[in-house]
C-alpha positions in Angstrom: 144.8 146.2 86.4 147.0 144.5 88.7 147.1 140.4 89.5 146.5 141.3 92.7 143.4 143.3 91.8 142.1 140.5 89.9 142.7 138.0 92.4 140.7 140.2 94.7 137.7 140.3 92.5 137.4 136.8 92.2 137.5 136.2 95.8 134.3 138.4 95.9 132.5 136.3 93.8 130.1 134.3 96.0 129.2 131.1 93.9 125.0 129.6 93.8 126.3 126.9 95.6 126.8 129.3 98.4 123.9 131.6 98.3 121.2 129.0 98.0 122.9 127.0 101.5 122.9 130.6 103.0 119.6 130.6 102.4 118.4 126.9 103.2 120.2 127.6 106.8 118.7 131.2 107.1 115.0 130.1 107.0 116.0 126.8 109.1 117.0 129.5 111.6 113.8 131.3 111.2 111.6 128.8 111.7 113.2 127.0 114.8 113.0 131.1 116.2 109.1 131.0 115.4 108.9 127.6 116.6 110.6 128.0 120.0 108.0 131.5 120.6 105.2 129.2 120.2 104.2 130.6 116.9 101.4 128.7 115.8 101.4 126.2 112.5 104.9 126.9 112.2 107.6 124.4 113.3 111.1 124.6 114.0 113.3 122.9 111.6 115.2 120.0 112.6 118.6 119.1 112.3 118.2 116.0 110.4 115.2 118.0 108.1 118.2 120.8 107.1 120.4 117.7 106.5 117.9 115.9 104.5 116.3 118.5 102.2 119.2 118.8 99.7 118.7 114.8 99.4 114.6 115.4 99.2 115.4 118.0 97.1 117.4 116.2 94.2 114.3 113.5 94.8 111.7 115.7 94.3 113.8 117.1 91.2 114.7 113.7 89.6 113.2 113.5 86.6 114.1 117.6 85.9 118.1 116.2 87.0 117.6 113.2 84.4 116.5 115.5 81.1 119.2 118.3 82.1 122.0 115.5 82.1 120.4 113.7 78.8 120.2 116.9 77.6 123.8 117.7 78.1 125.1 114.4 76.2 122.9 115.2 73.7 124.4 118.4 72.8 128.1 116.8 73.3 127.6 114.7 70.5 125.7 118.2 68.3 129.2 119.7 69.3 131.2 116.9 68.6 130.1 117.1 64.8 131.1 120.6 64.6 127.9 121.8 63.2 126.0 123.6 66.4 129.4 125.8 66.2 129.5 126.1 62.3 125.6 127.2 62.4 126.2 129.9 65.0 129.1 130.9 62.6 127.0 131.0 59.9 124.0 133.0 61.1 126.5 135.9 62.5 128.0 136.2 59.2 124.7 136.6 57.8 123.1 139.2 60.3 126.8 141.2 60.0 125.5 144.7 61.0 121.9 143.6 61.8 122.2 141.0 65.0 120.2 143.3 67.2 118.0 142.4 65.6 117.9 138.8 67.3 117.0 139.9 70.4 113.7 141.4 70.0 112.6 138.3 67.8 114.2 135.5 70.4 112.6 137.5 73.3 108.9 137.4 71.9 109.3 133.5 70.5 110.3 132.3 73.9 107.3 134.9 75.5 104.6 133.2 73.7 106.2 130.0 74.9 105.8 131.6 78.4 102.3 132.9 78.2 100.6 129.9 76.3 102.3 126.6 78.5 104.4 128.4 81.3 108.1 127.4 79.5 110.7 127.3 82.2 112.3 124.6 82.8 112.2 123.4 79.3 114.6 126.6 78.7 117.5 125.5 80.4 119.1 123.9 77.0 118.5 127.5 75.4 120.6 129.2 78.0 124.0 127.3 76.4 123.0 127.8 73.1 122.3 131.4 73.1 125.4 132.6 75.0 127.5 131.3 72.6 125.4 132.9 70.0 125.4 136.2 71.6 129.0 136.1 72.2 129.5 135.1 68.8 127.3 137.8 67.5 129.7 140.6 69.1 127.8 140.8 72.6 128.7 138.8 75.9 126.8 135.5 77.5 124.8 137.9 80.0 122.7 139.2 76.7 121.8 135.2 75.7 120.8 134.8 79.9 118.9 137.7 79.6 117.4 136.8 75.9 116.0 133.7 77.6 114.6 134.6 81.0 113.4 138.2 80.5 111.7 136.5 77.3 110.2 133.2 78.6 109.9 135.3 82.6 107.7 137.7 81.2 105.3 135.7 79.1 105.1 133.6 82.5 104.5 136.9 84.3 101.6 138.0 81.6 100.0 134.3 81.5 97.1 134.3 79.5 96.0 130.4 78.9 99.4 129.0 80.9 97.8 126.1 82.5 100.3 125.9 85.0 99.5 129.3 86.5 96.0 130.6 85.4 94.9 127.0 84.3 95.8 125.9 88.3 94.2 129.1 89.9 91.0 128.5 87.9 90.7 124.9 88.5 91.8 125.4 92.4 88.6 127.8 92.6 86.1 125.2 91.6 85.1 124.4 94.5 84.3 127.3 96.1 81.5 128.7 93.5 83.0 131.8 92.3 82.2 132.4 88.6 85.3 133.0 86.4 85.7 134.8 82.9 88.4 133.8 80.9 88.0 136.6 79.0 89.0 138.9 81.4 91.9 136.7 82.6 93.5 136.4 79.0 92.9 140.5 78.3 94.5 141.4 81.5 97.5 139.2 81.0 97.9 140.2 77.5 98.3 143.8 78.7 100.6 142.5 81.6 102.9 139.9 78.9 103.3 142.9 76.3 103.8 145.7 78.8 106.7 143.9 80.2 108.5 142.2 77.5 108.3 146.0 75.8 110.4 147.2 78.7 112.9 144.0 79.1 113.3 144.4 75.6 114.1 147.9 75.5 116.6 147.1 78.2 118.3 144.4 77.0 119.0 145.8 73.5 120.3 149.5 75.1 122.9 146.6 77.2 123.4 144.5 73.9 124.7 148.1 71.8 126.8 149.2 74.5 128.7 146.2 75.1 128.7 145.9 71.1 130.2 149.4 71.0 132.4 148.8 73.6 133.8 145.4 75.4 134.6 146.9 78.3 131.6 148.3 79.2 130.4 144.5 80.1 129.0 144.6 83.7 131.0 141.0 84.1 133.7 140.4 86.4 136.6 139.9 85.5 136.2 135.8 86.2 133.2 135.5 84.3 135.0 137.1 81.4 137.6 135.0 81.3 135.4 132.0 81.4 133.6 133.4 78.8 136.2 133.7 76.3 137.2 130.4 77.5 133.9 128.5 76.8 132.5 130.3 74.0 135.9 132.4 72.0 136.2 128.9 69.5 132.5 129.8 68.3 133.8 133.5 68.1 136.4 133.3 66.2 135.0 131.2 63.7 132.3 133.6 63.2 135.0 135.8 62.6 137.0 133.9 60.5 136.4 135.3 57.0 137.7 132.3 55.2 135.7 129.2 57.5 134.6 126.1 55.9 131.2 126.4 54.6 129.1 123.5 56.5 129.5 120.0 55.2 126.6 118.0 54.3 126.4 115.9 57.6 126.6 119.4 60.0 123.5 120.8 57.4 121.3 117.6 58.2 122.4 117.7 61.9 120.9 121.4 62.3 118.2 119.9 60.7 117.7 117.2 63.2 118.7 119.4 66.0 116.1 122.0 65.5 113.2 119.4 64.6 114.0 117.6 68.0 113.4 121.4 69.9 110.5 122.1 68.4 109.3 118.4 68.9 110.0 119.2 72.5 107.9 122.9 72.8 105.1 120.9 70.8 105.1 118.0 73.2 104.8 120.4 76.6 101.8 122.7 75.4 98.7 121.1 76.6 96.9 120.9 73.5 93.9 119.3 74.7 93.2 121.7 77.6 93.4 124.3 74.7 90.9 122.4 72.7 93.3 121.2 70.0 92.9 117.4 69.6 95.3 116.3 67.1 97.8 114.8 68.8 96.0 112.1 70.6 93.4 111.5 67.8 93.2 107.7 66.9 92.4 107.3 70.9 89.8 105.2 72.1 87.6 105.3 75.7 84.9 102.7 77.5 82.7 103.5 79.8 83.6 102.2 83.4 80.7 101.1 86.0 81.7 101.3 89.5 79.5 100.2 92.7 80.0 103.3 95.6 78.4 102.9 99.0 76.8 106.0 100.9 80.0 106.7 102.9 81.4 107.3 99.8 78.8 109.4 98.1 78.8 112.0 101.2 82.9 112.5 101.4 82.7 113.4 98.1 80.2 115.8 98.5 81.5 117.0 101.5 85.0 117.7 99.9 83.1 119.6 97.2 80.7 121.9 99.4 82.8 122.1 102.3 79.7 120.5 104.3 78.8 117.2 106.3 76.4 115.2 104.4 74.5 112.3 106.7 72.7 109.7 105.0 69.8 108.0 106.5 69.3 104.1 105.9 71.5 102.3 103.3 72.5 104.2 100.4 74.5 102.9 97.1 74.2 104.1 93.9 76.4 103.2 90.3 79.6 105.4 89.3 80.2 106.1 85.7 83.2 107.1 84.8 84.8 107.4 80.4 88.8 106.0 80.8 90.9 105.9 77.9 91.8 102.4 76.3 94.0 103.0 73.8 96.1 106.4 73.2 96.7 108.7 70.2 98.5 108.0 66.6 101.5 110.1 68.8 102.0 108.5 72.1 103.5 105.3 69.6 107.5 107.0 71.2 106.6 107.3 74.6 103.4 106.0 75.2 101.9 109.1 75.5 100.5 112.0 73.0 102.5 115.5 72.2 100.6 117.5 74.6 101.2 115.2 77.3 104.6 114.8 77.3 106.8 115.5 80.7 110.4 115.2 81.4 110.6 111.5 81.0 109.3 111.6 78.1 111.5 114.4 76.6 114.6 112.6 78.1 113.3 109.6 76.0 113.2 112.0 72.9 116.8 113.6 73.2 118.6 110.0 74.0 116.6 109.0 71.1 117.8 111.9 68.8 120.8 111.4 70.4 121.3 108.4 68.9 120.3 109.9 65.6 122.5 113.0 65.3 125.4 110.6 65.9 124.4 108.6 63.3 123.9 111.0 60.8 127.2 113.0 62.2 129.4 110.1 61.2 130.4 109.2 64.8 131.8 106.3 65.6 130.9 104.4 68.7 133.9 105.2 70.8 133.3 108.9 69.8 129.8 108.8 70.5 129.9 107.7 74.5 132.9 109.9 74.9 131.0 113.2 73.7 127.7 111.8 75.4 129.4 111.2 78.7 131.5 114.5 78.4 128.3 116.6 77.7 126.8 115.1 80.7 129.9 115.3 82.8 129.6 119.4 81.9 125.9 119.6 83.3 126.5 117.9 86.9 127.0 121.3 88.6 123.9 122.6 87.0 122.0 119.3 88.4 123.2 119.4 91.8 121.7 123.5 91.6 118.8 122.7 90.8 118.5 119.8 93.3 119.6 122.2 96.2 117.0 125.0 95.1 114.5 121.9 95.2 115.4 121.6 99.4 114.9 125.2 100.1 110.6 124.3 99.0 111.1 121.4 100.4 112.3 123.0 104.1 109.8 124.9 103.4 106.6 122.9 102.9 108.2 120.6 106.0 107.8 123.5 108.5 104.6 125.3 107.3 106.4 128.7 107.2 104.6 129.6 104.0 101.2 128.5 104.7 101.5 130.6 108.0 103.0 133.8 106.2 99.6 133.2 103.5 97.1 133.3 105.9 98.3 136.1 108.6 98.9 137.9 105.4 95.3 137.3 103.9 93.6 138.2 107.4 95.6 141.5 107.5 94.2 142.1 103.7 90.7 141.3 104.9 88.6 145.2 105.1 90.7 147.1 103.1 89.8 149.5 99.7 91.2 148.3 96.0 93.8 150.7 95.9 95.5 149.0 98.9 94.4 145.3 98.4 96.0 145.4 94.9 99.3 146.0 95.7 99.8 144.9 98.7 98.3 141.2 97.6 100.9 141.7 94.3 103.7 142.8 97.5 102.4 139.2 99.3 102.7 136.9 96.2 106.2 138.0 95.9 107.1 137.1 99.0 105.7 133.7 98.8 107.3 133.3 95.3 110.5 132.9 96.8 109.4 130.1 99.1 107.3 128.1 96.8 108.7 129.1 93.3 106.3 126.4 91.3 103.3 128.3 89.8 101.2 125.3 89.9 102.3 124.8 93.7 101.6 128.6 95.1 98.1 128.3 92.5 97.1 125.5 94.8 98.2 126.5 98.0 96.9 130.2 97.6 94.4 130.8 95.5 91.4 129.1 97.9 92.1 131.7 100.4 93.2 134.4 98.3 90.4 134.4 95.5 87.7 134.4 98.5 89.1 137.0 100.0 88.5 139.1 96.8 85.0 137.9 96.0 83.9 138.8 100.1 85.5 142.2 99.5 83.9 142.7 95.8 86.9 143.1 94.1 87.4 140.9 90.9 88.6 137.7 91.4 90.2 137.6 87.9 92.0 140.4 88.5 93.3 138.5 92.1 94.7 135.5 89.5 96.3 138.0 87.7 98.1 139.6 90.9 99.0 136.0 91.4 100.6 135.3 88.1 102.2 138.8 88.2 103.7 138.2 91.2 104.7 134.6 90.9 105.9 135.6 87.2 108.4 138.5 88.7 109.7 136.7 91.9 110.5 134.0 89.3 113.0 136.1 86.8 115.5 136.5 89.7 114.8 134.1 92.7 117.5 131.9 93.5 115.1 129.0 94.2 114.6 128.6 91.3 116.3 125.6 89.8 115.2 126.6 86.2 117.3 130.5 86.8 120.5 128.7 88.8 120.7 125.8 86.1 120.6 128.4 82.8 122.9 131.2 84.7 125.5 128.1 85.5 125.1 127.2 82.1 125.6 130.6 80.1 128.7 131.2 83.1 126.8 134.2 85.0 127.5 134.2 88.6 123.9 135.2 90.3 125.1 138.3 91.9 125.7 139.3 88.3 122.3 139.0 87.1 121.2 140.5 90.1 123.5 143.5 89.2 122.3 143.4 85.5 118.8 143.6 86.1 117.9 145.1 89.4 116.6 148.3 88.3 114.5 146.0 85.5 113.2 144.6 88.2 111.9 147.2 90.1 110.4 149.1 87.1 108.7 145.6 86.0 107.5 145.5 89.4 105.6 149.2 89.7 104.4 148.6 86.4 102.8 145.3 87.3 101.3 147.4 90.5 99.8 149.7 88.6 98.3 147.2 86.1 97.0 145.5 89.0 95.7 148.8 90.8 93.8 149.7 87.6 92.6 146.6 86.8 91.7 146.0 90.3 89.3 149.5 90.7 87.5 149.4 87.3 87.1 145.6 86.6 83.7 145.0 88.2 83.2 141.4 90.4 81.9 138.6 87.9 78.3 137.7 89.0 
């Protein structure tokens, strides 16, 4: 292929930085269009709001921005040991012939991640990590993307006790007196987690062999190949390298300490307590707390629970009694708060802290040590600032009420029609709004109080409508590009987004009738819960 050729090719190659301002400017345009047709609870965005929301954006995305760029000087100094690169080396060697064999087993550990406590963000470190092994192992970095997000995407998609998706719908319905079965909610997503991770499995191993079998059979440009082999050939050539050092005695304990601080970190995000494990934050201590309430406060509270206006005759008071914890758990003593309830200050706490450790126990000396730290930092910028600017796109969006409006139009066109029809066309609705409010949690609030009505008025099951939800929310969120969690790991593992777009297109689709189906089913024989 000519220089000429190749220049061409990487002139095509529209970077994230790009797509996602396309797209911030795009829905500005839209909703100054509604706006100016008088298109009511939609405004018109405003100069200084499209100015703003990449600002907003990195804001609202702070304390994500802050672990990412820990994160990154944390794994300078594991890679300034030498021992992240002499483990990868060392695992190849020993799966020689078998390291297919990764990618069913990495796909299902990161699923359950998905299912149980939503895992997305807290994958972004992963993405790094596995592309190197992958590439290492004979494959290219696309198979490590797709290792990660098809695995963690589709756990998501099938959430079965994911408080962030199910946990949020359940808990945004409890005001509105439907009865919910867990039961049903956990079956159902089983079927929906399993069904697709069988089918991104299958699809990323028949991609894995091929490229195996032959190089050039790698869907990445040209570009992305070369920066491949630029960011990752060290770890495969030393995992080819017959005669390597074996590891040293430091780089052993350092993979140690680097894989006790990661599964530290996956123990610290699953809610524990909301699953009824209380081990973490045993030692703590609570008091009951007495407050004096008047009667205007007695009837907005029971107005904002029944939807109703209370009116009081005469002077009412009454006593408040609320249990508030004193003292935390034996685990909060790093943070100040229990594994379970950790965030992303707290893990940012954790990897400066291990930080700290891995370079002591590395051998580094101080100059060495900020160098690597500031360096590994340095590399994550571009994936901070991606995030951020997928942060402004939700941020426009909330600003303008262009999703709320889409939600209800949508839910009123619903309203009348038979199972068959609600099912996936409510699965076709959550996708759309998936890509303007990508946050499970978020669209859980926002939508399930109008959608999960809807269903109980109609008779269909309103477990089977959370479902749709997560199903949809779960898909939109393996490919969206407002996403910061999919921009931040592609940037990371050097995929361009039109790539993965390429990749998995046609995984998408199938993942997509096969959640419609699911639905459909689930949606004509699972009766309404009494």
């Amino acid at each position: 292929m000519t220089s000429e050729t190749k220049k061409d090719r990487k002139k095509r190659s529209i970077s994230s930085f790009t797509i996602l301002l396309i797209m911030l400017v795009a829905l500005a345009v839209i909703t100054i269009i509604m706006g100016a047709v008088g298109v009511e609870g939609v405004e018109g965005a405003t100069l200084s709001g499209v100015l703003t929301a990449p600002v907003k954006g990195f804001t609202d995305a702070l304390p994500v921005c802050l672990f990412v760029l820990i994160l990154g000087g944390f794994l300078g100094i594991v890679t300034e040991t030498g021992a992240l690169d002499a483990g990868i080396a060392a695992l190849v060697k020993k799966l020689h012939g078998n390291e297919l064999v990764l990618i069913p087993i990495l796909m299902l550990i990161f699923s359950i991640g998905g299912t149980t406590y939503g895992m997305c963000e807290e994958t972004v470190p992963f993405y790094l990590l596995l592309a190197a092994t992958m590439v290492a192992a004979g494959f290219d970095s696309l198979v490590g993307a797709a290792v990660v997000l098809l695995g963690a995407g589709c756990g998501v998609l099938g959430s079965t006790v994911n408080p962030f998706a199910v946990g949020a719908a359940i808990d945004s319905l409890s005001a509105t007196g439907l009865v919910i079965n867990q039961g049903i909610i956990i079956g159902l997503g089983a079927v929906l987690w399993l069904v697709t991770l069988a089918i991104s499995i299958v699809f990323v191993m028949r991609y894995a062999k091929k490229v195996k079998a032959d190089k050039g059979s790698t869907i990445l440009s040209l570009q992305e190949q070369e920066t491949m082999h630029a960011e990752f050939s060290h770890v495969e050539e030393e995992a080819a390298a017959s005669n390597a050092p074996a590891m040293t005695s430091r780089q052993k304990w350092t993979l140690v300490v680097f894989a006790f601080t990661f599964v530290i970190m996956i123990v610290s995000f699953i809610p524990w307590e909301d699953l009824g494990v209380d081990v973490f934050n045993a030692g703590a201590t609570y008091e009951e707390v007495e407050t004096a309430v008047d009667g205007e406060e007695i009837a907005a509270v029971y107005d904002e629970a029944t939807g109703t206006a209370l009116t009081l005759d005469g002077d009412v008071s009454g006593t408040a009694v609320a249990e508030e914890q004193v003292t935390e758990g034996w685990s909060s003593f790093l943070t100040g708060l229990p594994l379970g309830q950790w965030y992303f200050d707290e893990a940012s706490t954790w990897f400066l802290l291990m930080a700290l450790v891995i370079g002591i126990i590395g051998g580094l000396s101080e100059r060495r040590f900020v160098k690597a730290f500031i360096n590994g930092a340095a590399d994550m910028m571009s994936v901070v600032l991606i995030i951020a600017l997928a942060r402004s796109i939700t941020v426009l969006m909330g600003e303008t009420g262009l999703s709320m409006w889409i939600l209800e139009n949508a839910a009123n066109a619903l309203a009348g029609v038979s199972a068959i029809i609600f099912a996936p066309l409510s699965f076709l609705l959550y996708i759309v709004l998936s890509f303007l409010i990508p946050s499970s949690s978020g669209m859980a609030t926002v939508s399930m109080p109008i959608m999960g009505p809807l269903a109980g008025e109609l008779g269909f099951s309103v477990e089977t409508m959370i479902m749709v939800f997560s199903a949809g929310n779960g898909l939109v969120n393996l490919f969206t590009p407002t996403s910061g969690a999919i921009m931040g790991g592609l940037a990371l593992a050097k995929i361009e987004y039109g790539t993965w777009l390429k990749f998995g297109g046609k995984l998408f689709v199938v993942l997509g009738v096969a959640c419609a189906i699911i639905l459909t089913v689930a949606m004509l024989a699972i009766p309404m819960t009494m």
